[in-house]
VOBA-1610 file (N, C-alpha, C; in pm, whole numbers, padded with zeros to 5 digits, always signed):
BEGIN
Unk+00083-00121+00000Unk+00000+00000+00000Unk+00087+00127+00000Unk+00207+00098+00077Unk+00272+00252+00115Unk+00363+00316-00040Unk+00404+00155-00112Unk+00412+00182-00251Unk+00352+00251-00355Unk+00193+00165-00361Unk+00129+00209-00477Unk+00076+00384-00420Unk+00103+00420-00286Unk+00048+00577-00275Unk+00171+00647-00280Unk+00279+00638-00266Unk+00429+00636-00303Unk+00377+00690-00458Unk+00392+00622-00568Unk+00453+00614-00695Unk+00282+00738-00785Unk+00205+00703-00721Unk+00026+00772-00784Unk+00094+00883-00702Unk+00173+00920-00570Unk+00137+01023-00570Unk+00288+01131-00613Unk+00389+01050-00664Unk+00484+01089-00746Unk+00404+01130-00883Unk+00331+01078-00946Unk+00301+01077-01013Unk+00194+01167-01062Unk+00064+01195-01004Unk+00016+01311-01010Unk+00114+01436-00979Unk+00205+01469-00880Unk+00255+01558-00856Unk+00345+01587-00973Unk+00385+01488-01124Unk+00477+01530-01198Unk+00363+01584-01315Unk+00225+01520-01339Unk+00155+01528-01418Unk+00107+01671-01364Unk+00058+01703-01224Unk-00015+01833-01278Unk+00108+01943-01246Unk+00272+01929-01206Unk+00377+02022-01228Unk+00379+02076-01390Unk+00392+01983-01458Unk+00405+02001-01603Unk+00326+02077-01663Unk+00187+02008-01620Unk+00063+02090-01677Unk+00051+02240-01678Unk+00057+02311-01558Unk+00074+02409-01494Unk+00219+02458-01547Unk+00310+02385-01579Unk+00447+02477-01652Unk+00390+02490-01798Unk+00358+02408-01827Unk+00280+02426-01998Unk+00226+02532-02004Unk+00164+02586-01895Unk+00069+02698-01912Unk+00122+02868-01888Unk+00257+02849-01770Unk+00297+02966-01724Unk+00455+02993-01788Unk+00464+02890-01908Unk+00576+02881-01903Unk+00603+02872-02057Unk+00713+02875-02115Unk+00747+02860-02267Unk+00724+02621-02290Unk+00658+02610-02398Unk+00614+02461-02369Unk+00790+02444-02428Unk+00810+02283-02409Unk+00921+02227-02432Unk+00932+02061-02418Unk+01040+02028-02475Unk+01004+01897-02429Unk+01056+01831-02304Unk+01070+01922-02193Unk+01082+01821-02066Unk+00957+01840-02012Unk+00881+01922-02078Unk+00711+01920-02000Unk+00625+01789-02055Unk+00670+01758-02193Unk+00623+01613-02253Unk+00633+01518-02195Unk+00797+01485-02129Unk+00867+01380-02087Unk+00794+01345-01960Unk+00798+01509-01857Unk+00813+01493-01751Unk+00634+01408-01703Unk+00512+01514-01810Unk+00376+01395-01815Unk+00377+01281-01873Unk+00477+01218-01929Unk+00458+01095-01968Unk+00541+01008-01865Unk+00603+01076-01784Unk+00634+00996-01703Unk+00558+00967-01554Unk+00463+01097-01543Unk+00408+01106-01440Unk+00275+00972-01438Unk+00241+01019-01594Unk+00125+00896-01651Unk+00200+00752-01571Unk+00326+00738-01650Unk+00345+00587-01583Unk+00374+00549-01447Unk+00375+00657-01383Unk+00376+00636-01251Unk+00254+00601-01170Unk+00179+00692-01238Unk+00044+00702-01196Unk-00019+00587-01217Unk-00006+00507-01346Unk-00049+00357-01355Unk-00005+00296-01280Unk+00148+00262-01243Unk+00198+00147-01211Unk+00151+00160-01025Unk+00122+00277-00973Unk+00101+00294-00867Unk-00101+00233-00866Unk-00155+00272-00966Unk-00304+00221-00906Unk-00340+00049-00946Unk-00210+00037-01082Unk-00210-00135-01085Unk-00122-00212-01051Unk-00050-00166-00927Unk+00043-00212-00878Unk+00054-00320-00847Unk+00012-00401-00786Unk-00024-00563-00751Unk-00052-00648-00883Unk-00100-00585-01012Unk-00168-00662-01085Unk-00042-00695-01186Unk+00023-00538-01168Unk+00130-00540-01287Unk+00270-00637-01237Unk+00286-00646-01080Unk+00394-00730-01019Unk+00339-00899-01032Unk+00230-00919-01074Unk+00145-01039-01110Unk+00210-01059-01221Unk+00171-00989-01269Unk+00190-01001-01406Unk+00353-01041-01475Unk+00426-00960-01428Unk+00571-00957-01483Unk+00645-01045-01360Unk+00577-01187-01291Unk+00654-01253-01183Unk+00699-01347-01262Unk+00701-01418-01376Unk+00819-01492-01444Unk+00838-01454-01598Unk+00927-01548-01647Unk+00964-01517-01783Unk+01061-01365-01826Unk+00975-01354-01936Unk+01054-01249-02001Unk+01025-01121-01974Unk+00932-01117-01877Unk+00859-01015-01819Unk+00873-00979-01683Unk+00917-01064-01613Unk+01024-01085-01490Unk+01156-00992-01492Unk+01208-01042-01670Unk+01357-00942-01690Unk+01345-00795-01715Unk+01228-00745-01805Unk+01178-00628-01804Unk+01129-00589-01703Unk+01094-00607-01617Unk+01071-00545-01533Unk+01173-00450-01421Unk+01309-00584-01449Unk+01405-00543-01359Unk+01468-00476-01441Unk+01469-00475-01561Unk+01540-00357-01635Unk+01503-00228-01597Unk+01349-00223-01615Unk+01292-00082-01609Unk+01342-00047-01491Unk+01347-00131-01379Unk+01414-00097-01243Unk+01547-00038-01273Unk+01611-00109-01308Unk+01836-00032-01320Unk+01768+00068-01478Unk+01688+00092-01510Unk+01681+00230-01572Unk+01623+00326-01543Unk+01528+00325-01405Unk+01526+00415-01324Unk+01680+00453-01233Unk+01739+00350-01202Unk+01858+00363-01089Unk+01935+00446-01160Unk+01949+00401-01268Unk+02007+00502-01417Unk+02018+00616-01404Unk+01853+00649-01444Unk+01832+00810-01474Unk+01866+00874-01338Unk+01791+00817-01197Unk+01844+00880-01079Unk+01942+00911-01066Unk+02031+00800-01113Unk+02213+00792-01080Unk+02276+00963-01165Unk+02269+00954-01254Unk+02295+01080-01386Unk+02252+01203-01332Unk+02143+01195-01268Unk+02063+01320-01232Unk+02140+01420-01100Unk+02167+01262-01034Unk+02226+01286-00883Unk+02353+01348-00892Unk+02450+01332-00986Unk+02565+01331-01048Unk+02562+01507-01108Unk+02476+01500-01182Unk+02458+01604-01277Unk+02444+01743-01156Unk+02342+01706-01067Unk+02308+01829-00936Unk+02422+01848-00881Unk+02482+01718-00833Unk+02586+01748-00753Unk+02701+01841-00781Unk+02726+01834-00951Unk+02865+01879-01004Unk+02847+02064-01036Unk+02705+02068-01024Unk+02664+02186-01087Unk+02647+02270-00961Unk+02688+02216-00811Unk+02690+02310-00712Unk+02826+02347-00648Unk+02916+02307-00764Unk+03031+02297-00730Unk+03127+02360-00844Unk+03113+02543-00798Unk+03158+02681-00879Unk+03319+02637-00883Unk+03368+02671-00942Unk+03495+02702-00949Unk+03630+02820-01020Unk+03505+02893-01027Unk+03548+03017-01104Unk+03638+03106-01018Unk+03727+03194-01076Unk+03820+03281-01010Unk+03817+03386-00956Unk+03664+03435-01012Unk+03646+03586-01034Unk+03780+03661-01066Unk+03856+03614-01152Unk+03998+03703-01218Unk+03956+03665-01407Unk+03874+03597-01474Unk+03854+03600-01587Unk+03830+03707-01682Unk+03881+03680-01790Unk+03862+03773-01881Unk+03701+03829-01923Unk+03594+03711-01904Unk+03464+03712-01979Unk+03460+03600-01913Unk+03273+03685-01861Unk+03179+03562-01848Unk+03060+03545-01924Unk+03046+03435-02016Unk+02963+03401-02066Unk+02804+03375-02020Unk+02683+03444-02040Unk+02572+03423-01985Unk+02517+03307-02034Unk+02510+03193-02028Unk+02390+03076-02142Unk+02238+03117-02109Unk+02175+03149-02246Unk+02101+03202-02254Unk+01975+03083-02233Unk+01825+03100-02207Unk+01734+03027-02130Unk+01602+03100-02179Unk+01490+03064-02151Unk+01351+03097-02235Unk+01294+03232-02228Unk+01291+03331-02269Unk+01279+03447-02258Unk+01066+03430-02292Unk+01010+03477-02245Unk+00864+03524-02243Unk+00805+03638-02307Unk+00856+03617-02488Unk+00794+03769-02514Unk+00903+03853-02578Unk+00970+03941-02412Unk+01070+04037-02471Unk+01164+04009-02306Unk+01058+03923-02213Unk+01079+03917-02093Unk+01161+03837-02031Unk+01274+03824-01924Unk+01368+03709-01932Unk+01229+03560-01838Unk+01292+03453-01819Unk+01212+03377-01753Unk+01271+03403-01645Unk+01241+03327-01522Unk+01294+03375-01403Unk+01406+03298-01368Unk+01470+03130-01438Unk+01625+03076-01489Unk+01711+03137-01497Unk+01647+03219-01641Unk+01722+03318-01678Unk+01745+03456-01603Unk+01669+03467-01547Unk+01671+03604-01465Unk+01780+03556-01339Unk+01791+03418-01266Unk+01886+03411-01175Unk+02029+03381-01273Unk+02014+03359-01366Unk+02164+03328-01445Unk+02235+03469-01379Unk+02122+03549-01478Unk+02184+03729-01465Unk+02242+03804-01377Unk+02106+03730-01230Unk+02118+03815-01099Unk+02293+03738-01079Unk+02340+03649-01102Unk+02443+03610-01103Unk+02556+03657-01176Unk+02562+03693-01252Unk+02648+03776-01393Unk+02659+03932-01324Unk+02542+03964-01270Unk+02559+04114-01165Unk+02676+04032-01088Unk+02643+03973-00978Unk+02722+03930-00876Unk+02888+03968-00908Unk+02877+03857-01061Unk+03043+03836-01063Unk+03082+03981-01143Unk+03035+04057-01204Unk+03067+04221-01239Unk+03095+04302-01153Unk+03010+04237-00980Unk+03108+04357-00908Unk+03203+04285-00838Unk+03228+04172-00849Unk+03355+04158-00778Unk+03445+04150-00883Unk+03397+04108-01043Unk+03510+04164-01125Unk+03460+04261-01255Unk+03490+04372-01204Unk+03409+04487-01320Unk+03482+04481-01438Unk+03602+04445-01478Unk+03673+04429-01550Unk+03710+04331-01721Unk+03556+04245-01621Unk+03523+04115-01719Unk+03435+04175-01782Unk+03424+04115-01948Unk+03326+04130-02055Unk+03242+04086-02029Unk+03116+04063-02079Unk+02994+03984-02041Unk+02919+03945-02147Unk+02960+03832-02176Unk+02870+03767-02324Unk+02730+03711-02311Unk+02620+03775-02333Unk+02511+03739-02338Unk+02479+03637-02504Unk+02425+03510-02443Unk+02463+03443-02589Unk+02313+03368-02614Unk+02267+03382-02703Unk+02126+03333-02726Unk+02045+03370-02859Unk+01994+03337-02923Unk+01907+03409-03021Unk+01776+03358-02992Unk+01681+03385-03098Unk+01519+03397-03108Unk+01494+03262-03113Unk+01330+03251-02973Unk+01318+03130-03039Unk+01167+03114-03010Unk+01125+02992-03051Unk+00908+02997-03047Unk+00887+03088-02925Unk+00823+03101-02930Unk+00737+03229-02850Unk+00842+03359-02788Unk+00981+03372-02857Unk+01022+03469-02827Unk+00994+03592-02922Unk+00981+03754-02879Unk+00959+03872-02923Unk+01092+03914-03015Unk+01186+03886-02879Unk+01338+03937-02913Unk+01444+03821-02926Unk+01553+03845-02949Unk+01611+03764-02938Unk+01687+03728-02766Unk+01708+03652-02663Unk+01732+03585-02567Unk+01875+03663-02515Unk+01948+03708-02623Unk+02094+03783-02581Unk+02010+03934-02540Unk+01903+03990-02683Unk+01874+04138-02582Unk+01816+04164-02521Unk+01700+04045-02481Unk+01657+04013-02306Unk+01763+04029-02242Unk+01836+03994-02258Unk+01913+03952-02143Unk+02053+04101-02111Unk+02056+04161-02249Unk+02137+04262-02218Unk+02060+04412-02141Unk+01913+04407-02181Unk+01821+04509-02095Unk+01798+04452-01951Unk+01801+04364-01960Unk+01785+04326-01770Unk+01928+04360-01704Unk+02083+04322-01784Unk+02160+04398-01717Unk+02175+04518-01704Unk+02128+04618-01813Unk+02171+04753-01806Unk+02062+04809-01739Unk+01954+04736-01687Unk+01796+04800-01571Unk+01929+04786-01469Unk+02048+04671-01418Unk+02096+04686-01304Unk+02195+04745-01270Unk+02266+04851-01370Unk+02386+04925-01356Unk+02528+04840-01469Unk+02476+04767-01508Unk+02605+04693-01594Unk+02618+04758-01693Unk+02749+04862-01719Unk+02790+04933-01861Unk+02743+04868-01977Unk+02712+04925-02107Unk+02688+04891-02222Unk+02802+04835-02246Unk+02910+04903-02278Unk+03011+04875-02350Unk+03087+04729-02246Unk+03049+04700-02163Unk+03050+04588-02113Unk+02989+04433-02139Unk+02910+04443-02200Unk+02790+04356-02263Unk+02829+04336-02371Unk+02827+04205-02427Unk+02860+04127-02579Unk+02735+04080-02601Unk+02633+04125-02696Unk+02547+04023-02761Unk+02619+03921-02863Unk+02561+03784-02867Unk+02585+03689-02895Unk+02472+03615-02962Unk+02384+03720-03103Unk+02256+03658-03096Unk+02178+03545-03201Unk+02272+03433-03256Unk+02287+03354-03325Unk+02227+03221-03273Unk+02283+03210-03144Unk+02311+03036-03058Unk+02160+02962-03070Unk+02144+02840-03120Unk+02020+02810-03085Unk+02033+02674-02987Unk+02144+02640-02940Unk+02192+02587-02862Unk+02286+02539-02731Unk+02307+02511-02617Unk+02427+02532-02548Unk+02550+02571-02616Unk+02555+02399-02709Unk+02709+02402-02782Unk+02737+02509-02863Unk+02648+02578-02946Unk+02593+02690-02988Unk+02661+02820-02895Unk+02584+02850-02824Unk+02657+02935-02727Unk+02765+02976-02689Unk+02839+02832-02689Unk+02944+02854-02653Unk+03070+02872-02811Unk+03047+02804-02924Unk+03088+02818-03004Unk+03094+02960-03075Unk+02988+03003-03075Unk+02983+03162-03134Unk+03027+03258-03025Unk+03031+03228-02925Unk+03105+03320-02779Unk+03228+03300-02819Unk+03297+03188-02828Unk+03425+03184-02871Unk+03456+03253-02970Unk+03410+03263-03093Unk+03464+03317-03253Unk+03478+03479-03169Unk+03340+03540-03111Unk+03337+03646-03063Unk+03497+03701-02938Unk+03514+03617-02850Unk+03636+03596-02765Unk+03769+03615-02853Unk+03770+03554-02932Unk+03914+03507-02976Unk+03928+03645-03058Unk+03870+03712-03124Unk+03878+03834-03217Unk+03928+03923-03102Unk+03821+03968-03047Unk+03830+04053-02893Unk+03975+04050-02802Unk+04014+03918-02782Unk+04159+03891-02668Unk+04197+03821-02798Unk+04336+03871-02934Unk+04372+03763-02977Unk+04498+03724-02909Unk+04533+03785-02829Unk+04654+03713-02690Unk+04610+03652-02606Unk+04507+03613-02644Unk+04450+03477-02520Unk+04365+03553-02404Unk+04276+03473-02324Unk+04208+03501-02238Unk+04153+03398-02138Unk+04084+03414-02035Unk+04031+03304-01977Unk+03865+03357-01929Unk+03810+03259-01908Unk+03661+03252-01884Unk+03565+03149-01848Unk+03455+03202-01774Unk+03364+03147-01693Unk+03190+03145-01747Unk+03146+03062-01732Unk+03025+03063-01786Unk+02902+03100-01654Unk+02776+03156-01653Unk+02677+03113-01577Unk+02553+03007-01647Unk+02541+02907-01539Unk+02419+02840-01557Unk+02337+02778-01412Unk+02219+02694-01476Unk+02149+02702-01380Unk+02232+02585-01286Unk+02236+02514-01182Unk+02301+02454-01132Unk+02238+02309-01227Unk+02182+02249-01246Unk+02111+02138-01323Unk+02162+02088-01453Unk+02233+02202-01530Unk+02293+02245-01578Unk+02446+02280-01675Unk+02486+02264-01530Unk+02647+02276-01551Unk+02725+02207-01566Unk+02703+02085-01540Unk+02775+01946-01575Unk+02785+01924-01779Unk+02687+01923-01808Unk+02656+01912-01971Unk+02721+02065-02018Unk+02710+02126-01966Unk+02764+02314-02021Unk+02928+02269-02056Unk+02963+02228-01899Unk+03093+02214-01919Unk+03170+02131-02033Unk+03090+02003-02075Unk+03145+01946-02111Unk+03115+02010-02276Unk+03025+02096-02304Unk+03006+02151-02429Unk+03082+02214-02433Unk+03150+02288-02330Unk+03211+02446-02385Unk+03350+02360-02425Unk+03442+02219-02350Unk+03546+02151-02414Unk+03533+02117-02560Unk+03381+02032-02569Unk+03407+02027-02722Unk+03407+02159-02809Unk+03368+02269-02772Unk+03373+02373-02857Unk+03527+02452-02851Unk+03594+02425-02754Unk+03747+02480-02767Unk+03809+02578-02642Unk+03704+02560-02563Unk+03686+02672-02429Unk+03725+02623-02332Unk+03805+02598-02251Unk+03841+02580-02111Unk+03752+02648-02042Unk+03637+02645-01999Unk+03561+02765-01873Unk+03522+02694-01784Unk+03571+02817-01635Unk+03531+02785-01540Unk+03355+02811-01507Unk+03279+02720-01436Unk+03164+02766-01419Unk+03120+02786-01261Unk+03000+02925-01313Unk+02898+02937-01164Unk+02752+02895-01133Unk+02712+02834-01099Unk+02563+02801-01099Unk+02449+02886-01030Unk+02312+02917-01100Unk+02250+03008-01025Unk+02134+02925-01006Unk+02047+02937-00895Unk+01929+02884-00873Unk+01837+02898-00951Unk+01691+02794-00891Unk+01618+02780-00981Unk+01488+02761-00937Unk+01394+02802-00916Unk+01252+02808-00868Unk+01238+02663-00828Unk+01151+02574-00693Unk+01133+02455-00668Unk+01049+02385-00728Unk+00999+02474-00812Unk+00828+02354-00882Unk+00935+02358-01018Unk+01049+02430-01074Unk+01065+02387-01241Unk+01175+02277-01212Unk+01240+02194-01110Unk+01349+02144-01082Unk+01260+01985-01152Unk+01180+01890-01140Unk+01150+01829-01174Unk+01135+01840-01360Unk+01084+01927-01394Unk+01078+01978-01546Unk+01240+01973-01592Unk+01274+02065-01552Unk+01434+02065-01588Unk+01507+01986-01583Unk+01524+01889-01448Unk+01594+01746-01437Unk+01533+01635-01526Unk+01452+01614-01570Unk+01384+01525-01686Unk+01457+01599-01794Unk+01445+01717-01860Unk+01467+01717-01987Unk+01640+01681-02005Unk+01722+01755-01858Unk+01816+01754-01878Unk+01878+01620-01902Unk+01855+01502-01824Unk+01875+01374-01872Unk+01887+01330-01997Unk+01777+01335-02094Unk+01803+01314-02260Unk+01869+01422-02296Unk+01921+01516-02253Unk+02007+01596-02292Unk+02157+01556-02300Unk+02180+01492-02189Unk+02320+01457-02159Unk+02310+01320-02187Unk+02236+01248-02244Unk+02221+01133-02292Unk+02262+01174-02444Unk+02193+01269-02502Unk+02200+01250-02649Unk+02390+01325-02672Unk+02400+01445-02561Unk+02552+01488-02555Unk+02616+01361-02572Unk+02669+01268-02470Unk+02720+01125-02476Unk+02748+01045-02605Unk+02635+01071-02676Unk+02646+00997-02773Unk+02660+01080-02904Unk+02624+01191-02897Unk+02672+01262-03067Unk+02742+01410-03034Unk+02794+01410-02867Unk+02856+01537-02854Unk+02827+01630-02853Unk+02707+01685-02883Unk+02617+01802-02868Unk+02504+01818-02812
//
């Protein structure tokens, strides 16, 4: 019993999170993932007895325990992924910090994106000295493009113009970081060093994009509202699943 109200009530709680992000939020596909996973929770929790009936020998016995070590899986990755992404290592002595850009509402940043920023303030005053690459372009339901969201929310907080790099091409992390670079290397052609912001969920897959793109950067992680952490940790999984396997 303490199971099947366990897993129904994992499970409604992922189905109507999603729902409710679908609605207040730019749609995507960890809002897909995250109700189709809530759905199977939600089953296996109200036919719980019938379905452990069911799959007690044969070949259905082995699937079952699969689906088990591919939950342990995704947990395992996820656990991994949080952990690495709360763990900054930046200098505040860099040349440029790169903003990764996140779902803008309109013309409006989301509120991800808005802690990336409140973070990018942070590291401007302890290093005023650093460039600040806002990197992002237009995307479904955006007004503007995601870099000049993101360069009007710094200059509402005192961050110089001539401080700010739009970057407004990227339609992707690896993206991001690739066209930040072409932009970098023109800018410092005697070399430079640099730090990225992302959300903590995040930063594990960032990092390993900004290597394949040619970037050594150190990263900072910024928080993230408690109801989108389920949304975000689902999508991010096939994210760093599909990274793994084709590098991007």
């Amino acid at each position: 019993m303490f199971f099947q109200i366990l897993l129904s009530g994992f499970g409604v709680f992922f189905i109507g999170n999603a729902l409710i992000l679908a609605i207040i939020t730019n749609f995507h596909f960890g809002i897909l993932a995250t109700v189709f996973l809530g759905v199977l929770l939600l089953l296996y929790g109200i036919f719980y007895h019938k379905v452990n009936q069911w799959t007690e020998k044969g070949i259905l016995k082995w699937l079952r325990r699969l689906v088990y070590l591919g939950f342990l899986f995704v947990a395992g990755t996820l656990f991994f992924a949080g952990a690495y992404g709360q763990m900054d290592n930046s200098t505040y002595k860099e040349h440029a910090l790169i903003v990764l850009g996140a779902a803008v509402h309109g013309d409006t940043v989301s509120l991800p994106l808005a802690h990336r920023l409140d973070r990018a303030v942070e590291y401007y005053e302890k290093n005023p000295y650093a460039v600040i690459v806002v990197s992002g372009g237009q995307g479904p339901q955006e007004h503007v493009t995601e870099a000049y969201a993101m360069e009007q929310y710094l200059l509402k907080r005192n961050v110089p113009e001539h401080m700010i790099i739009k970057e407004e091409q990227a339609t992707s992390t690896y993206e991001n970081f690739k066209y930040s670079k072409e932009i970098l290397d023109e800018r410092f052609p005697d070399g430079y060093t640099t730090a990225f912001v992302t959300n903590g969920f995040h930063a594990y897959r960032a990092s390993r994009l900004a290597q394949n793109a040619g970037l050594n950067a150190n990263h900072i992680h910024a928080d993230m509202e408690w109801y989108e952490i389920s949304v975000n940790y689902i999508r991010e999984f096939f994210a760093i699943v599909k990274m793994w396997v084709f590098g991007v």
